[in-house]
Chimera marker file (.cmm) of the C-alpha trace (Angstrom):
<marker_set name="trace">
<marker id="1" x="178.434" y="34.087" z="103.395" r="1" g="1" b="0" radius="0.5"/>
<marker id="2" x="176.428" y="33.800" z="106.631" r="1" g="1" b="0" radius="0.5"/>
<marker id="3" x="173.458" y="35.630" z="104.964" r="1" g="1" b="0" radius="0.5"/>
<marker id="4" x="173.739" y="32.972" z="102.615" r="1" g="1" b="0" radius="0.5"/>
<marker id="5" x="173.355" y="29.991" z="104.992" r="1" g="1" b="0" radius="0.5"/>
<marker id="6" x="171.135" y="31.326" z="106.878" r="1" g="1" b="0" radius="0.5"/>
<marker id="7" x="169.022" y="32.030" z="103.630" r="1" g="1" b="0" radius="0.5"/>
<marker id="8" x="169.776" y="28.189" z="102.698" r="1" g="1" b="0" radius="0.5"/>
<marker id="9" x="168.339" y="27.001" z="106.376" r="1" g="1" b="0" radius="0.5"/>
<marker id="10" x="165.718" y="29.709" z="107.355" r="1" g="1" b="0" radius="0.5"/>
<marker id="11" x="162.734" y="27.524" z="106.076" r="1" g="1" b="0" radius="0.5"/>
<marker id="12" x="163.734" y="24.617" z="107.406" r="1" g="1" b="0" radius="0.5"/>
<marker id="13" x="164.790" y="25.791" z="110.952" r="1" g="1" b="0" radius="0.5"/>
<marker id="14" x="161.211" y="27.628" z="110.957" r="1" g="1" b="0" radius="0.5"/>
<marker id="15" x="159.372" y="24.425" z="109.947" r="1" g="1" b="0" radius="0.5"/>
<marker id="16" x="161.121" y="22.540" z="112.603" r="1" g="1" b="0" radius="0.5"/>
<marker id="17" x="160.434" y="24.993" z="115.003" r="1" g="1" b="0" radius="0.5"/>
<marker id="18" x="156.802" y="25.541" z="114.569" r="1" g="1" b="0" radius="0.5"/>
<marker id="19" x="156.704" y="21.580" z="114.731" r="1" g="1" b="0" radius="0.5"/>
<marker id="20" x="158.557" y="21.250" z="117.819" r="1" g="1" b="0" radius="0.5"/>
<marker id="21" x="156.113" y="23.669" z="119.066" r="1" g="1" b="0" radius="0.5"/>
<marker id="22" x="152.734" y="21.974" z="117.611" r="1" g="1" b="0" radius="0.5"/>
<marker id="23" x="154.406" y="18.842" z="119.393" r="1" g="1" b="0" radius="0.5"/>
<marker id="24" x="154.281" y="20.599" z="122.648" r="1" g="1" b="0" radius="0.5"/>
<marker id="25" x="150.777" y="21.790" z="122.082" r="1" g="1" b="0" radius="0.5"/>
<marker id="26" x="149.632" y="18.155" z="121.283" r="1" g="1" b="0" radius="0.5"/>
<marker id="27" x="151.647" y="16.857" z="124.092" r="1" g="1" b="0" radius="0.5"/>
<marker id="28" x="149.459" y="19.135" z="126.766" r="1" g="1" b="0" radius="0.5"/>
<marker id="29" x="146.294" y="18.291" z="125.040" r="1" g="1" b="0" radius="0.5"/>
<marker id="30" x="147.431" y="14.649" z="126.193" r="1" g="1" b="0" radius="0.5"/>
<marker id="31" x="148.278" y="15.193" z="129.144" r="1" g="1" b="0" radius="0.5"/>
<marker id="32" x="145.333" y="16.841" z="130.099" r="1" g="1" b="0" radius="0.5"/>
<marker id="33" x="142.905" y="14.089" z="128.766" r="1" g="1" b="0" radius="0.5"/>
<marker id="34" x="141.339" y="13.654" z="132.310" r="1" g="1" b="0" radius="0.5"/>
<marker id="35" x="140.811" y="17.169" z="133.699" r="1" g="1" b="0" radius="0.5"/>
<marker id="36" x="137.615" y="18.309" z="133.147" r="1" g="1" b="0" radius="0.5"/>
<marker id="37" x="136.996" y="21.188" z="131.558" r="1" g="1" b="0" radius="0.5"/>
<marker id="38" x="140.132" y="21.386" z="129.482" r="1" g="1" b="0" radius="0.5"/>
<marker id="39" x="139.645" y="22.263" z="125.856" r="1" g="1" b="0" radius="0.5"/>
<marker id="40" x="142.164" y="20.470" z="123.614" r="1" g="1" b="0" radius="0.5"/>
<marker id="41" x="144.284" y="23.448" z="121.306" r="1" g="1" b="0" radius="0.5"/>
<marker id="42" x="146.036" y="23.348" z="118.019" r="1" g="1" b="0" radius="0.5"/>
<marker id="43" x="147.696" y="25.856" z="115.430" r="1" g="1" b="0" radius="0.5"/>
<marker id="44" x="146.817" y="25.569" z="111.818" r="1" g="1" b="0" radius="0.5"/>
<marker id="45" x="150.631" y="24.631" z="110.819" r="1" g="1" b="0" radius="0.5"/>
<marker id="46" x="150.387" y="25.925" z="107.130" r="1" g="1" b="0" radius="0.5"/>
<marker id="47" x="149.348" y="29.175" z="107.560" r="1" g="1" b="0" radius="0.5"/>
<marker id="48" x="151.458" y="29.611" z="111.029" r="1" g="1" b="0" radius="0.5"/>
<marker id="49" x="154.657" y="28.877" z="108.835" r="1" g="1" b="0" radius="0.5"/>
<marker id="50" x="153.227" y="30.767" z="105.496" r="1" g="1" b="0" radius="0.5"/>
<marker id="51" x="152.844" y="33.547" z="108.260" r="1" g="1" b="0" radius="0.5"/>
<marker id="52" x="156.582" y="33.358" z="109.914" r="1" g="1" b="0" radius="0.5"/>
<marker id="53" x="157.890" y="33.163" z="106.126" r="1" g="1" b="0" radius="0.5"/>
<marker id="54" x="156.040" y="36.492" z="105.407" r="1" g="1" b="0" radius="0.5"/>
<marker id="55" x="157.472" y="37.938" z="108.388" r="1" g="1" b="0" radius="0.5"/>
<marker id="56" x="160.636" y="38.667" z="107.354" r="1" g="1" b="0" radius="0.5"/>
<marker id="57" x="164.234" y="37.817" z="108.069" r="1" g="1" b="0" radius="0.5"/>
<marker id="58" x="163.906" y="38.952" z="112.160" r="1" g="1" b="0" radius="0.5"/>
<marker id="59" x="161.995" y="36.855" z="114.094" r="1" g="1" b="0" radius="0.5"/>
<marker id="60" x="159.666" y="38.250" z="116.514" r="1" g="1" b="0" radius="0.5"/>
<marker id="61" x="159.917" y="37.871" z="120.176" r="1" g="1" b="0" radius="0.5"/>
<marker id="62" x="162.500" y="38.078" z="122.884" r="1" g="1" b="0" radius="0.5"/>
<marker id="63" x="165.746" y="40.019" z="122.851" r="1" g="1" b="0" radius="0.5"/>
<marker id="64" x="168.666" y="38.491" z="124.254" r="1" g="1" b="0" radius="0.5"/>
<marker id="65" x="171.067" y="40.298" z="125.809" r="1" g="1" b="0" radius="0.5"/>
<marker id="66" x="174.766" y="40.125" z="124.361" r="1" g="1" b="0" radius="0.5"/>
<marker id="67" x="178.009" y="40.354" z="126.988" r="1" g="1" b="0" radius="0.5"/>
<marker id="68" x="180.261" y="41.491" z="124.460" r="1" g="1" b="0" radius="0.5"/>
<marker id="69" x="180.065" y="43.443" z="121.512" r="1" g="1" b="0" radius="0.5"/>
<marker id="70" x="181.490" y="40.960" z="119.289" r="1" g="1" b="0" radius="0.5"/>
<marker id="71" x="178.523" y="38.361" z="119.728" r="1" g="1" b="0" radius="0.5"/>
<marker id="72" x="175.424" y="38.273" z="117.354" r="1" g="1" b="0" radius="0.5"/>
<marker id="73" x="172.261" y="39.916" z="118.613" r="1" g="1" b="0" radius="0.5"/>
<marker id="74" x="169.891" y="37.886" z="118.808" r="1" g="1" b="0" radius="0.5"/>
<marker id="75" x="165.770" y="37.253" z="118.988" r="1" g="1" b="0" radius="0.5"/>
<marker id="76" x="164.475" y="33.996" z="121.099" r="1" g="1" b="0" radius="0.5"/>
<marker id="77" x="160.767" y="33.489" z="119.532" r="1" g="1" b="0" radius="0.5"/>
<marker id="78" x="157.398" y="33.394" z="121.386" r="1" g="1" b="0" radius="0.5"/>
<marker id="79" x="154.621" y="32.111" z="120.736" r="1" g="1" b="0" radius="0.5"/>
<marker id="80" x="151.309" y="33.933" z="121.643" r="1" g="1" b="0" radius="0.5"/>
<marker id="81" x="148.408" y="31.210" z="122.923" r="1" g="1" b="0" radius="0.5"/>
<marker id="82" x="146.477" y="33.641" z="121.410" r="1" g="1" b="0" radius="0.5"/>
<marker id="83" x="147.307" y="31.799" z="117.502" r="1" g="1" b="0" radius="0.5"/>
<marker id="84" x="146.102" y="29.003" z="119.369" r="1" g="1" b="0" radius="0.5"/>
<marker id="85" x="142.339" y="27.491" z="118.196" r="1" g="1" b="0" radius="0.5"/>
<marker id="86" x="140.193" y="25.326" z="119.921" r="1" g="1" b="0" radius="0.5"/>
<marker id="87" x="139.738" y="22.335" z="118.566" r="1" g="1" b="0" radius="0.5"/>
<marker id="88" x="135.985" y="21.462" z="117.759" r="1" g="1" b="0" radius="0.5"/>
<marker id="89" x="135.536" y="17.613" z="119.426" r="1" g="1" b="0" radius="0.5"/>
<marker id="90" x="133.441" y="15.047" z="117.024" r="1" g="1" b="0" radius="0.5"/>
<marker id="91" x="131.955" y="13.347" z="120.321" r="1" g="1" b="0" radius="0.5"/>
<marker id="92" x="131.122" y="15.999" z="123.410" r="1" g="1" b="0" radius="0.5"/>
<marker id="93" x="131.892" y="14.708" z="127.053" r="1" g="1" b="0" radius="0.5"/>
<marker id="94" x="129.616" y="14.979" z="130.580" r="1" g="1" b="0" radius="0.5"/>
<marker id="95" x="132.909" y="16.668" z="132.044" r="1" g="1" b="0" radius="0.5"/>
<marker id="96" x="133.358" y="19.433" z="129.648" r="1" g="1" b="0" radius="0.5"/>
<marker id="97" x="136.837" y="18.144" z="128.707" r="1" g="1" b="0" radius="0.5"/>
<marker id="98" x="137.114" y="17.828" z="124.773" r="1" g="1" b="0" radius="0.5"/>
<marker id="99" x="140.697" y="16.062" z="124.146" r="1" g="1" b="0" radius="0.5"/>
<marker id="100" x="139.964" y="13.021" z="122.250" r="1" g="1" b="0" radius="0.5"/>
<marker id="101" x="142.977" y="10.735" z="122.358" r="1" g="1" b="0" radius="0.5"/>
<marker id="102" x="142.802" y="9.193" z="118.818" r="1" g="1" b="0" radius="0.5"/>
<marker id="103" x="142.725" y="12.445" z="116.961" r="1" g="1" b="0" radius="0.5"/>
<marker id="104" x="145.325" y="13.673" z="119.666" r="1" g="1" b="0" radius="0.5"/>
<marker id="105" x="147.230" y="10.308" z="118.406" r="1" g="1" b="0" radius="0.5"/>
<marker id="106" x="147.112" y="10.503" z="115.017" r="1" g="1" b="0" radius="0.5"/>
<marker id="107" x="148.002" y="13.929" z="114.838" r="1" g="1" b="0" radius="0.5"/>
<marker id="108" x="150.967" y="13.378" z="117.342" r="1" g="1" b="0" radius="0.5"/>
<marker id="109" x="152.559" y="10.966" z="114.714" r="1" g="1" b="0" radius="0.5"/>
<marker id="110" x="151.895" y="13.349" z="111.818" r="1" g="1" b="0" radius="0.5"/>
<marker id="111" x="153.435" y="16.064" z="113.493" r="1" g="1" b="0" radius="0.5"/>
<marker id="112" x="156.518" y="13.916" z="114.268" r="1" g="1" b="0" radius="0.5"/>
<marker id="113" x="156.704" y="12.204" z="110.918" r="1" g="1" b="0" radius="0.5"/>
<marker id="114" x="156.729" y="15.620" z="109.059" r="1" g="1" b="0" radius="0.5"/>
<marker id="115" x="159.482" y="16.465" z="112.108" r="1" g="1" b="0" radius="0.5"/>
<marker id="116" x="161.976" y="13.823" z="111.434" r="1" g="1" b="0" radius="0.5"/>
<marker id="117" x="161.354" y="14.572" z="107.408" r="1" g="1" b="0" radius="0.5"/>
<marker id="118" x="162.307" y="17.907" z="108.117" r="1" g="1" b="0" radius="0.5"/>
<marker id="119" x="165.604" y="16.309" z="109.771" r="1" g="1" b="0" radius="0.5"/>
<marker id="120" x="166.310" y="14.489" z="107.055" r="1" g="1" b="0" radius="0.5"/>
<marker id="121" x="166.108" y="17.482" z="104.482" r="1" g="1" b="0" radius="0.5"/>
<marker id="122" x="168.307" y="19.360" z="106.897" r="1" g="1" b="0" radius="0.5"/>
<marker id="123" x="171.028" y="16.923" z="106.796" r="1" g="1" b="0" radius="0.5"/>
<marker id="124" x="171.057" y="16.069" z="103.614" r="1" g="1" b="0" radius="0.5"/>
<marker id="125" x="171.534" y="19.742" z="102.725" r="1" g="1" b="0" radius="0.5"/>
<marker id="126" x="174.633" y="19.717" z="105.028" r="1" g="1" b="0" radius="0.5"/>
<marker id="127" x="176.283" y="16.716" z="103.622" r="1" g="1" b="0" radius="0.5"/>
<marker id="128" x="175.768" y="18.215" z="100.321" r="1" g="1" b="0" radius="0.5"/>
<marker id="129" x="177.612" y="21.603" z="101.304" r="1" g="1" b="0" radius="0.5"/>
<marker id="130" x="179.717" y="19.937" z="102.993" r="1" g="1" b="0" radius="0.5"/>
<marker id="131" x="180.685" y="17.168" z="99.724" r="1" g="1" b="0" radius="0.5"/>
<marker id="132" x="180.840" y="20.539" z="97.789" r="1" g="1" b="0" radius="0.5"/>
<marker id="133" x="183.216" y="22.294" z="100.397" r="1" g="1" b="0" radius="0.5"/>
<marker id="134" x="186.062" y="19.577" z="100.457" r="1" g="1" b="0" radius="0.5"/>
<marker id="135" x="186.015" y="19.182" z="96.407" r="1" g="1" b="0" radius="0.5"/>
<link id1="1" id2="2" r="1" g="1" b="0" radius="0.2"/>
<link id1="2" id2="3" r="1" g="1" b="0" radius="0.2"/>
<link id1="3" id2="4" r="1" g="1" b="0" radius="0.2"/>
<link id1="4" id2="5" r="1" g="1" b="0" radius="0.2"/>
<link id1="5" id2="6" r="1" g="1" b="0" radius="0.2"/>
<link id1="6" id2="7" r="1" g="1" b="0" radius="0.2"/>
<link id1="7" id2="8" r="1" g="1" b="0" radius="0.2"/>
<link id1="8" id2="9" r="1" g="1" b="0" radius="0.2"/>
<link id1="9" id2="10" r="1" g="1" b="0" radius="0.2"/>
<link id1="10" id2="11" r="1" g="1" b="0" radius="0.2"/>
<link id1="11" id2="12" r="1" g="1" b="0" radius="0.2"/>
<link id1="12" id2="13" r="1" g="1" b="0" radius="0.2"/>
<link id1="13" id2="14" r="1" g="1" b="0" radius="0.2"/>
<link id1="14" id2="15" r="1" g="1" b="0" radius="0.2"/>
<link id1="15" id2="16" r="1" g="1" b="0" radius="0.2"/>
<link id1="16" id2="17" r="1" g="1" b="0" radius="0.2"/>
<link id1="17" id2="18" r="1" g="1" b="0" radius="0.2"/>
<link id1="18" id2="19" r="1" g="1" b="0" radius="0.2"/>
<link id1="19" id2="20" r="1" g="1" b="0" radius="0.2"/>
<link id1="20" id2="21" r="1" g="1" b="0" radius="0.2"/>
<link id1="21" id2="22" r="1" g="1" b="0" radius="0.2"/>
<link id1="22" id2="23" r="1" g="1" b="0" radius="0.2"/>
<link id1="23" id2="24" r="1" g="1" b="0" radius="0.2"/>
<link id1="24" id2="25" r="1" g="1" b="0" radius="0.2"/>
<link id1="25" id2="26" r="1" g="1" b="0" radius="0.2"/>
<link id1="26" id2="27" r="1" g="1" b="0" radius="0.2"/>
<link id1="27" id2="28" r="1" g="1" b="0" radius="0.2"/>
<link id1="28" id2="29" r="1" g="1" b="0" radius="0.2"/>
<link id1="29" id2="30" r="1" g="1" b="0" radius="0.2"/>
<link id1="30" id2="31" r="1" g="1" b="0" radius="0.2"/>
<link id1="31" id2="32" r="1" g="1" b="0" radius="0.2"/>
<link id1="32" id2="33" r="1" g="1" b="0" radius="0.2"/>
<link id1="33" id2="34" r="1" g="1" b="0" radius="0.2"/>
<link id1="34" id2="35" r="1" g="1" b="0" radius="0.2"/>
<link id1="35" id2="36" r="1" g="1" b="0" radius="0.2"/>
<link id1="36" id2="37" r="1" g="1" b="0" radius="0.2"/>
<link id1="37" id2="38" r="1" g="1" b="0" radius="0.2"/>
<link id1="38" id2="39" r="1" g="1" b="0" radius="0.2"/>
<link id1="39" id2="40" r="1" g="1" b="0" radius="0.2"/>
<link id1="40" id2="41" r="1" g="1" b="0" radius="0.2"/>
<link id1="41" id2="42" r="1" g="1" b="0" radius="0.2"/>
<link id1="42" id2="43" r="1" g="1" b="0" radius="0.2"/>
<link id1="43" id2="44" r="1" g="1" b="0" radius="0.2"/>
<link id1="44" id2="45" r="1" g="1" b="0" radius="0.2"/>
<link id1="45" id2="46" r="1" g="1" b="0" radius="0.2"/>
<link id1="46" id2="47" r="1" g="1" b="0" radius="0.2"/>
<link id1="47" id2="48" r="1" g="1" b="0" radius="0.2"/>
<link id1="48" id2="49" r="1" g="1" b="0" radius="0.2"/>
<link id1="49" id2="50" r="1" g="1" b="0" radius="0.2"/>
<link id1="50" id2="51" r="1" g="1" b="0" radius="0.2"/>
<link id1="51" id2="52" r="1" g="1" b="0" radius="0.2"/>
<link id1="52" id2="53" r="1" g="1" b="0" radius="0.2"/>
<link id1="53" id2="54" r="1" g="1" b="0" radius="0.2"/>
<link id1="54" id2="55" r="1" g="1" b="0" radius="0.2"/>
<link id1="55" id2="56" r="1" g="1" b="0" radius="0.2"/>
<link id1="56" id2="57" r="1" g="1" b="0" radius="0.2"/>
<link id1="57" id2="58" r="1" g="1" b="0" radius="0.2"/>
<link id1="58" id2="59" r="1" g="1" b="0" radius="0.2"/>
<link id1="59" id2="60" r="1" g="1" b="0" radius="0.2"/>
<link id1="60" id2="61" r="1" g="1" b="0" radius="0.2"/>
<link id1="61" id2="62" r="1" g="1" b="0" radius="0.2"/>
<link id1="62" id2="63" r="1" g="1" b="0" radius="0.2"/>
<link id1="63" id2="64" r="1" g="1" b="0" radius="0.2"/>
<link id1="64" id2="65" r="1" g="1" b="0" radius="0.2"/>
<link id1="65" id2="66" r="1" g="1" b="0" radius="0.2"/>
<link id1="66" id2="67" r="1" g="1" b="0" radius="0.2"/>
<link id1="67" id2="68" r="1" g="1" b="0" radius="0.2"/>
<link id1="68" id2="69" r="1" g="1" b="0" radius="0.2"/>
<link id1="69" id2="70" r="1" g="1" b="0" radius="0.2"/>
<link id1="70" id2="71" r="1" g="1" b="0" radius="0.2"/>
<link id1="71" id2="72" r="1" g="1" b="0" radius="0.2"/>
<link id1="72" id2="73" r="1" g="1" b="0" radius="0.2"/>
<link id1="73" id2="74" r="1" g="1" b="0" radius="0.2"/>
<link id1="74" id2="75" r="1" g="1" b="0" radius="0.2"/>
<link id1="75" id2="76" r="1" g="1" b="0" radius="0.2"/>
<link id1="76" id2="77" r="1" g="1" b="0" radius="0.2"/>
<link id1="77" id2="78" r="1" g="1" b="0" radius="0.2"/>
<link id1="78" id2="79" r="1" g="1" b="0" radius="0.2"/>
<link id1="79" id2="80" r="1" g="1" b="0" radius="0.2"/>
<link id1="80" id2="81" r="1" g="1" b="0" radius="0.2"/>
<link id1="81" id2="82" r="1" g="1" b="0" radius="0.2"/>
<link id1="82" id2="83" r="1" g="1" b="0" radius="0.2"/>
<link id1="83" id2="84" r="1" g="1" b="0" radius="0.2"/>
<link id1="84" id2="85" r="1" g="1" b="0" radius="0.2"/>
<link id1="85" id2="86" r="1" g="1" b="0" radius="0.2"/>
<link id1="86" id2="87" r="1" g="1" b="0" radius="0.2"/>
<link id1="87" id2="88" r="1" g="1" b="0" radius="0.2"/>
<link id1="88" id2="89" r="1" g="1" b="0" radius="0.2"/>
<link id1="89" id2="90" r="1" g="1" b="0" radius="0.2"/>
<link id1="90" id2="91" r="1" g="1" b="0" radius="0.2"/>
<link id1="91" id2="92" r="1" g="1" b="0" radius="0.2"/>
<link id1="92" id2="93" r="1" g="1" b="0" radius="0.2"/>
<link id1="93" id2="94" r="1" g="1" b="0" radius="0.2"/>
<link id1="94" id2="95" r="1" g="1" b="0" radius="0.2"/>
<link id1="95" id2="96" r="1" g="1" b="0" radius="0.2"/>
<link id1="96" id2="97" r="1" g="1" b="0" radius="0.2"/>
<link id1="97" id2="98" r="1" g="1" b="0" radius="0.2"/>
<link id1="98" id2="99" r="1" g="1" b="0" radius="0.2"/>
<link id1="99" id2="100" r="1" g="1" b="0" radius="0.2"/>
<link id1="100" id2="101" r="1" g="1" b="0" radius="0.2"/>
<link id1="101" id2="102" r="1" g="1" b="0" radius="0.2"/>
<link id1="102" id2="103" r="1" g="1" b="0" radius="0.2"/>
<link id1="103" id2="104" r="1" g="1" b="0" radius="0.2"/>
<link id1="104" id2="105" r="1" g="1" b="0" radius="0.2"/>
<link id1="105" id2="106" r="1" g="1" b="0" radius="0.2"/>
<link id1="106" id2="107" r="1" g="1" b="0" radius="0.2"/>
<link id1="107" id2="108" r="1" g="1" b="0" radius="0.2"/>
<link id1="108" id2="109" r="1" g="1" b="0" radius="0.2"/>
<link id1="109" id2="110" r="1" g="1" b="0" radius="0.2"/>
<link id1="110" id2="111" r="1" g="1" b="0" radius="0.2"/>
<link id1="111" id2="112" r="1" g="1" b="0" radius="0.2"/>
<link id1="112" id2="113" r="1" g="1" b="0" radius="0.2"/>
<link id1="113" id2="114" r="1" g="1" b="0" radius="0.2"/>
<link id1="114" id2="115" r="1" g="1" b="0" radius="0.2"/>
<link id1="115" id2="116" r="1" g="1" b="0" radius="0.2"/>
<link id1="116" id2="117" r="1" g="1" b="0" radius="0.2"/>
<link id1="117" id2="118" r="1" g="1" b="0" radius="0.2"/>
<link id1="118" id2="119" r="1" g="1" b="0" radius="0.2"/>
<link id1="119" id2="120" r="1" g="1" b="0" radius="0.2"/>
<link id1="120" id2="121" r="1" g="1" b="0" radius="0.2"/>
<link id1="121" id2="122" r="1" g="1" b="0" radius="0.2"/>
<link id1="122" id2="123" r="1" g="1" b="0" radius="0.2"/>
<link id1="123" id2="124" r="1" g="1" b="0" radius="0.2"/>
<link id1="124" id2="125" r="1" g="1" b="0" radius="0.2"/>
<link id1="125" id2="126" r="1" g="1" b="0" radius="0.2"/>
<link id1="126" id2="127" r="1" g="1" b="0" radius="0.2"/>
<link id1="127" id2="128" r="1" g="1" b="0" radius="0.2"/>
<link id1="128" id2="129" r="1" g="1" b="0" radius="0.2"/>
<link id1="129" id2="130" r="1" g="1" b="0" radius="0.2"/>
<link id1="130" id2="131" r="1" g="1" b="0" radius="0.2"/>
<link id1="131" id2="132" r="1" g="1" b="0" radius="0.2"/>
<link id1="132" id2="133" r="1" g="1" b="0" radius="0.2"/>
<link id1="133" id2="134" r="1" g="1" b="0" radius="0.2"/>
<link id1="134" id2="135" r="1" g="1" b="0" radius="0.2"/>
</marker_set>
């Protein structure tokens, strides 16, 4: 049964993880729009999830540790900077810095439009297991 649930949401919770994580890159790319030097990162979201999907059921990354033998083991994932690219600026700066806030912008909202979509799938798969539990 859990196999099965977890089957139903294992897209889903690895879309909305890779996004919460894209958010985070975009975030520091940002934040940093003033130090010089910085070079503004970003993950290729398709292939990062078509690449988690391929993976396999176990996620790779950190163990936890368990304090009884009658919890699940569990895997916290990690992501490597190394899957992170450099993003190529359209208009170069004196400082060396290459975050450009309207791309940085525009793919801020994407990222959290696509997020709260991914939400909304998620909960409407609930309320339908759950409509189909209590018939």
């Amino acid at each position: 049964m859990i196999d099965r649930l977890d089957a139903a949401f294992r897209f889903q919770q690895e879309a909305l993880s890779l996004r919460t994580q894209r958010q985070s890159v975009i975030a520091s790319n940002i934040a940093h729009a003033d130090t010089p030097g910085y070079k503004a990162r970003d993950f290729d979201f398709s292939s990062t999830l078509a690449q988690t999907m391929d993976r396999g059921h176990r996620p790779e990354g950190v163990s936890l540790s368990t304090t009884s033998v009658r919890h699940l083991p569990a895997q916290a994932p990690t992501r490597d900077d190394a899957d992170l690219a450099y993003r190529i600026p359209l208009q170069s700066s004196v400082d060396g810095n290459t975050v450009e806030m309207d791309t940085e912008r525009v793919a801020f909202a994407d990222n959290s439009v696509h997020f709260e979509s991914n939400l909304t799938v998620v909960s409407s798969k609930i309320k339908t297991m759950l409509a189909a539990i209590q018939q």
